[in-house]
N, C-alpha and C positions, 0 to 999 in steps of 0.2 A: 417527412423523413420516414422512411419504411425501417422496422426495424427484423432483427433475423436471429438467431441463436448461434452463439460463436463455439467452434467446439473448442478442445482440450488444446487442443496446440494454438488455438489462435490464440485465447486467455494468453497463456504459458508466454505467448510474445507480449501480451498488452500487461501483462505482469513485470517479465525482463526489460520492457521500457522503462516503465515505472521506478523500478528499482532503481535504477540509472539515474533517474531526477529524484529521487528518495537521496541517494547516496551526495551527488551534486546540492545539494538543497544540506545535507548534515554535514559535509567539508565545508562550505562556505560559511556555516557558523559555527562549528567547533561543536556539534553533537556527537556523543556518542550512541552504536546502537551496534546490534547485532542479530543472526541471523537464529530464531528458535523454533523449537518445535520441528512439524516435517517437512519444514524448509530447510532447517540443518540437517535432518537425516536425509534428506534426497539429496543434500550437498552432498555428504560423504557417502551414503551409500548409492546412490543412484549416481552421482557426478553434475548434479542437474535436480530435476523436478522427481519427486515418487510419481509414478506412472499418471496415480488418479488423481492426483493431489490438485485442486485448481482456488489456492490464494498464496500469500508466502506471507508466512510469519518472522516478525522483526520484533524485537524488545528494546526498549531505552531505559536507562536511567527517567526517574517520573520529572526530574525537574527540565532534563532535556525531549522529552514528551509534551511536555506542555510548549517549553517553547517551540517545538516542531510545529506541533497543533496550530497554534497563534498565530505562527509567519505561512503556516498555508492555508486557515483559514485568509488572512489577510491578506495575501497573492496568489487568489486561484489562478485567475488567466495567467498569471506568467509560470506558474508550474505547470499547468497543464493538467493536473486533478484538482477532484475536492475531494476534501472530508468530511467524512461522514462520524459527528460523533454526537456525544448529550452536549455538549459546548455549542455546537449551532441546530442540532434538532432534539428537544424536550422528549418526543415520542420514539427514540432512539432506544432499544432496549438492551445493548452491551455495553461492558464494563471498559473496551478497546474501541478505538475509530477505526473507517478504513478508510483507504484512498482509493477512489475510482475517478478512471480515466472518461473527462467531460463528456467523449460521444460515445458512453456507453451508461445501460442502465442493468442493476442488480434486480433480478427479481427471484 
């Protein structure tokens, strides 16, 4: 598998998928969450993404965080991401997970 550097707008779609099975995954269990940081202000100010912005930030309630965590640790394949957090990797150095889409790698 060759890999390549994606730029700002392809993220920006592999983000806006994401989100879409983020949102489908927290209605089918009764999560709540919300859109923070400059993911809310390039909502409102921008209409969309801030120009440079390339993650989007979401906050939950902590007791709905964990269950988010759990049911996607525990069905990656059928969400289509994992998570990335101290719950399945030890040398995990943030206080939040993220969710990256399986045929991509953060570096």
């Amino acid at each position: 598998m060759s890999k390549r550097k994606l730029d700002l707008q392809e993220i920006h779609k592999y983000e806006v998928d994401l989100l879409k099975i983020f949102v489908e995954i927290c209605e089918e269990n009764n999560l709540k969450y919300y859109l923070a940081g400059g993911s809310l202000l390039g909502a409102i100010r921008h209409k969309g993404f801030i120009p440079w912005d390339d993650d989007i930030d979401i906050a939950m309630p902590r007791d709905d965080y964990d269950k988010f965590l759990n049911y996607c640790i525990a069905n990656e394949n059928e969400c289509g991401f994992r998570i990335v957090s101290t719950i399945n990797d030890k040398r995990y150095a943030y206080l939040f997970a993220k969710a990256c889409a399986l045929n991509t790698v953060i570096e």
